[in-house]
C-alpha positions in Angstrom: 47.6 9.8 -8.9 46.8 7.8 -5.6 45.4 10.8 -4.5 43.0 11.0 -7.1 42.2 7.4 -7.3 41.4 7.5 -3.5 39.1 10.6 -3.7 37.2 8.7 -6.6 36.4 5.7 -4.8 35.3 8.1 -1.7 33.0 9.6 -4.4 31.3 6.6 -5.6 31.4 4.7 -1.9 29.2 7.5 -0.7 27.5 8.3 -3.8 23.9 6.7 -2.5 24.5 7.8 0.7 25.0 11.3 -0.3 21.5 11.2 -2.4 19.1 8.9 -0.1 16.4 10.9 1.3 13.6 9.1 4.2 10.1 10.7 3.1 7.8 8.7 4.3 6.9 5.4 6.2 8.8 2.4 5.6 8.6 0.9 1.7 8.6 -2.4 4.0 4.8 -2.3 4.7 3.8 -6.1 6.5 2.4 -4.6 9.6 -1.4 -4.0 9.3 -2.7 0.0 9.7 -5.6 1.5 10.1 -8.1 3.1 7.2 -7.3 6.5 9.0 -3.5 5.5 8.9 -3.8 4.6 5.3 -5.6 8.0 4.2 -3.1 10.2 5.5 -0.6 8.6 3.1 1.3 10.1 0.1 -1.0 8.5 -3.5 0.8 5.4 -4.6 1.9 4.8 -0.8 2.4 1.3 0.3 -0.6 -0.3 2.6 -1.5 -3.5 4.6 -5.3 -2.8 6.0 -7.2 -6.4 7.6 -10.5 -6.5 8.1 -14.0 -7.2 6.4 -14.9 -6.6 2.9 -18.3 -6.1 3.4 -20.7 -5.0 0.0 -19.4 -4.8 -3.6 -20.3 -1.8 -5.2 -19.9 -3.2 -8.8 -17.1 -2.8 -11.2 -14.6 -4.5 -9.4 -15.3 -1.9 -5.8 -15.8 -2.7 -2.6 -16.8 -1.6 0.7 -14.0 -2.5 2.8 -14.0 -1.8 7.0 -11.8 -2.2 9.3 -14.0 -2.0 12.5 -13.3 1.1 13.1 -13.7 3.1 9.3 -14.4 2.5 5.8 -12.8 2.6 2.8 -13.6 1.9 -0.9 -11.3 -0.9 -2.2 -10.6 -2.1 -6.2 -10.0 -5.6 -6.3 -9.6 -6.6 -9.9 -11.5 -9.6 -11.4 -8.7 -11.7 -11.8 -7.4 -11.5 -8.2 -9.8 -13.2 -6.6 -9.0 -16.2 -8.0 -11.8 -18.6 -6.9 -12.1 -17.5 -3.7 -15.3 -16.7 -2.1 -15.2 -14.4 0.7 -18.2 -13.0 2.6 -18.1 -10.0 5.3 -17.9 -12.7 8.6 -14.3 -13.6 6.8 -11.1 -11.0 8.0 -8.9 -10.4 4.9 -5.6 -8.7 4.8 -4.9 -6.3 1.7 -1.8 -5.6 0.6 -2.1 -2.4 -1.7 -1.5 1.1 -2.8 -3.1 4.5 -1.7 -5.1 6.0 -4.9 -5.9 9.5 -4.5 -7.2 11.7 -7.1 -8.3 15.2 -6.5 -11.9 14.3 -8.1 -13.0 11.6 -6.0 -12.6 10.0 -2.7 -9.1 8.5 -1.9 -9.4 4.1 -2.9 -7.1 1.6 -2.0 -5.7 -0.6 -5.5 -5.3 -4.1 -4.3 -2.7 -5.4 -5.2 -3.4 -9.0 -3.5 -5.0 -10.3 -0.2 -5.3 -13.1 1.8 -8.1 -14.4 3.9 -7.3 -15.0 7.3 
């Protein structure tokens, strides 16, 4: 019986060892990447992208640049909560990659901060 009570709890002690599998960056994403970075992500891949949003394209896009590339962003509405940002201002945007196999791969913002 203290056999079997011993192998159980060696079981379930390296249960979520047994089963975690590394396929990616890290889910920790604070560290600022580059568009280029960011589009050779898996979709729904966690990004952190500064730099200039710099023309709305309507229909809560924008045109989003980070010196070196650009990206389309979605920022919803609500967001933005007052601020006013123009392209001279650096933001950081904490999102998610959106690919979709019938248009160009977006970023989702989830929030972002101006700098």
């Amino acid at each position: 019986m203290k056999k079997f009570l011993l192998a159980l709890v060696a079981i379930f002690a390296f249960a979520g060892v047994s089963n975690a599998q590394f396929n990616g960056p890290s889910a920790v994403a604070n560290t600022p990447m580059t568009i280029k970075q960011a589009l050779s992500l898996q979709d729904d891949s966690k990004v952190v992208l500064q730099g200039h949003i710099i023309n709305s394209l309507g229909d809560e896009k924008y045109t989003f640049s980070d010196g070196t590339d650009q990206i389309v962003v979605e920022i919803d509405d609500e967001d933005w909560a007052g601020r006013k940002v123009t392209p001279e201002n650096t933001v950081e945007i904490f999102g998610e990659v959106d690919k979709d196999t019938l248009k160009p791969t977006e970023i989702d913002v989830d929030s972002f901060t101006v700098k």
